[in-house]
C-alpha positions in Angstrom: 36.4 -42.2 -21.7 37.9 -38.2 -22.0 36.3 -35.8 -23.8 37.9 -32.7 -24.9 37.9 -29.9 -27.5 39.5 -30.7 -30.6 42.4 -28.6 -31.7 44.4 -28.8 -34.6 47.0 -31.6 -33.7 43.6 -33.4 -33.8 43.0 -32.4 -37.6 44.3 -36.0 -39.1 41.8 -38.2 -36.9 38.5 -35.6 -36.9 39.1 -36.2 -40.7 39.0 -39.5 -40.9 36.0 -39.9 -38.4 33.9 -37.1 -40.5 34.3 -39.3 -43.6 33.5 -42.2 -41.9 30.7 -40.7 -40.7 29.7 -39.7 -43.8 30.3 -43.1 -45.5 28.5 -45.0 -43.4 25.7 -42.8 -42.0 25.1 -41.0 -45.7 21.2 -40.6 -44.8 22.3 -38.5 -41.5 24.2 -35.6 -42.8 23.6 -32.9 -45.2 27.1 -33.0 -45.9 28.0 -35.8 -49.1 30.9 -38.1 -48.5 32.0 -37.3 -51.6 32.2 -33.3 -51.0 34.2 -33.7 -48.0 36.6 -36.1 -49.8 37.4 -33.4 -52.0 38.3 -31.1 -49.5 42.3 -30.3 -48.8 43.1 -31.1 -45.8 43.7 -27.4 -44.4 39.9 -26.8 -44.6 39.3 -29.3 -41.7 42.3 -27.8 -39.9 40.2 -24.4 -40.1 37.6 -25.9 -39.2 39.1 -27.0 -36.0 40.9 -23.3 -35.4 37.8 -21.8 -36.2 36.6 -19.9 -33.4 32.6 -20.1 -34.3 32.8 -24.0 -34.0 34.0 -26.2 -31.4 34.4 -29.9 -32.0 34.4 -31.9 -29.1 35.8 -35.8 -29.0 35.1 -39.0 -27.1 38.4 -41.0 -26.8 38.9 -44.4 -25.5 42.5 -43.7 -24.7 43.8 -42.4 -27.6 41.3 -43.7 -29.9 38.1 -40.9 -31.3 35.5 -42.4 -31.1 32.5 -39.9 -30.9 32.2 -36.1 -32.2 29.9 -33.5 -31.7 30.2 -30.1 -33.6 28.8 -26.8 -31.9 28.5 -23.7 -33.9 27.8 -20.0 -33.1 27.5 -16.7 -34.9 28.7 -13.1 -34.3 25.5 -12.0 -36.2 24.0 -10.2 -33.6 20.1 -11.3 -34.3 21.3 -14.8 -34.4 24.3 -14.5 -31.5 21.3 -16.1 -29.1 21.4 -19.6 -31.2 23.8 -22.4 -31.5 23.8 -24.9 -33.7 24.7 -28.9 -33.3 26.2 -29.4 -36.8 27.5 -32.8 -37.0 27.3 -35.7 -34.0 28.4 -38.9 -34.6 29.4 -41.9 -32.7 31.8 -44.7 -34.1 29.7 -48.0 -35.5 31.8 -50.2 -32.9 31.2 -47.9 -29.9 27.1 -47.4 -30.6 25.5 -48.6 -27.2 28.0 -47.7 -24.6 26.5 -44.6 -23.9 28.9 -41.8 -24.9 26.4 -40.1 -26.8 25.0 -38.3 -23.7 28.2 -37.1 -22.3 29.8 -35.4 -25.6 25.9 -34.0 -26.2 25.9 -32.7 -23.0 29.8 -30.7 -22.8 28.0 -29.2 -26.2 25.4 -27.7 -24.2 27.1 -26.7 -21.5 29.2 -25.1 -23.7 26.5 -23.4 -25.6 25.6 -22.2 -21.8 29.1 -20.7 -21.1 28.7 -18.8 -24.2 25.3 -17.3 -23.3 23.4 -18.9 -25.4 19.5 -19.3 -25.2 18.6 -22.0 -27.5 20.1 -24.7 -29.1 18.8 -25.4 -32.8 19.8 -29.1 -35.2 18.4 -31.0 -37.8 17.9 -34.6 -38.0 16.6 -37.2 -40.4 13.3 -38.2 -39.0 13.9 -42.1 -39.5 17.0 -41.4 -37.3 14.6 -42.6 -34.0 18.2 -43.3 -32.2 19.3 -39.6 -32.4 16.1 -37.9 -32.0 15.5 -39.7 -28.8 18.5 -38.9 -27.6 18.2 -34.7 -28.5 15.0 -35.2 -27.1 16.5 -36.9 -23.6 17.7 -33.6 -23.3 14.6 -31.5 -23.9 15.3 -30.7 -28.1 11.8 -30.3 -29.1 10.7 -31.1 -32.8 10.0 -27.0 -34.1 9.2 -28.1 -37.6 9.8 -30.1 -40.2 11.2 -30.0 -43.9 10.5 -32.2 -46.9 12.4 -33.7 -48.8 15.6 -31.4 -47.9 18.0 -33.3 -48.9 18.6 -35.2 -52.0 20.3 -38.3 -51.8 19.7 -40.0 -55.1 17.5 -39.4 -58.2 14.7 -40.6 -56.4 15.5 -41.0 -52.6 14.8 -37.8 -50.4 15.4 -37.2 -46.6 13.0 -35.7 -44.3 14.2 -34.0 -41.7 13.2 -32.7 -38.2 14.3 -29.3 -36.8 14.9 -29.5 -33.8 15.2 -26.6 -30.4 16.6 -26.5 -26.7 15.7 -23.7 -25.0 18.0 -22.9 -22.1 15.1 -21.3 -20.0 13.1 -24.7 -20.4 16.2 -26.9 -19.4 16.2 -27.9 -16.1 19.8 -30.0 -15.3 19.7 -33.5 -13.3 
């Protein structure tokens, strides 16, 4: 397994593996499969030239097969604080453990930059990713209810979620 940043010759695949995401894992991302489909296909090229977000990939040779999203500000009272804004591993490669190392080139990333904390959300049935964020010392910070809407009567919880680079001790 490589991972490395995604530029915009990567546009066509990080495409399809953000709807897939959201197709299969609807509960996990505040983003609707059905948005994103709507998109043109330039506003995921920006989104991989833009230079507030990096999007890192897993490949199995040429194959993606995991994605993490990191995202910064210029705002100078918020410059301190990344943001995780998508992760996802592919269904068929779940259990192989390349979660940890495209979670951990985000936060070294977030480090290089100078960031002090990292901040994300996740659905609190998500048990899978939360004990991963917390494998990395995320701590739950709060919590919101019922944030996002996912039917007329189906509502996700969600955890929000801290690293805080002064805490973080590397292995």
């Amino acid at each position: 397994m490589r991972i490395n940043e995604l530029t915009l010759e990567h546009a066509t695949i990080y495409r399809n593996m953000r709807l897939k995401a959201l197709r299969e894992e609807p509960y996990s991302f505040t983003e609707a499969y059905e948005d994103a489909l709507e998109l043109s296909f330039t506003e995921y090229e920006n989104d991989l030239l833009d230079e507030n977000r990096i999007t890192f990939g897993a490949f199995e040779e040429d194959v993606l097969v995991a994605i993490v999203t990191l995202e910064t500000t210029k705002k100078k009272k918020r410059a301190h604080i990344a943001q995780i804004v998508e992760m996802y591993v592919h269904s068929d490669y779940r259990g192989q453990g390349l979660s940890k190392p495209i979670m951990a080139s985000a936060i070294m990333r977030a480090k290089e930059l100078k960031c002090e904390q990292i901040h994300l959300t996740v659905n609190i049935a998500n048990t899978r990713a939360k004990t991963l964020y917390t494998s990395f010392g995320f701590e739950i910070i709060g919590m919101e209810k019922e944030i996002l809407k996912v039917s007329e009567n189906k509502y996700i919880d969600e955890y929000r979620m801290a690293l805080y680079f002064d805490e973080w001790v590397e292995e």
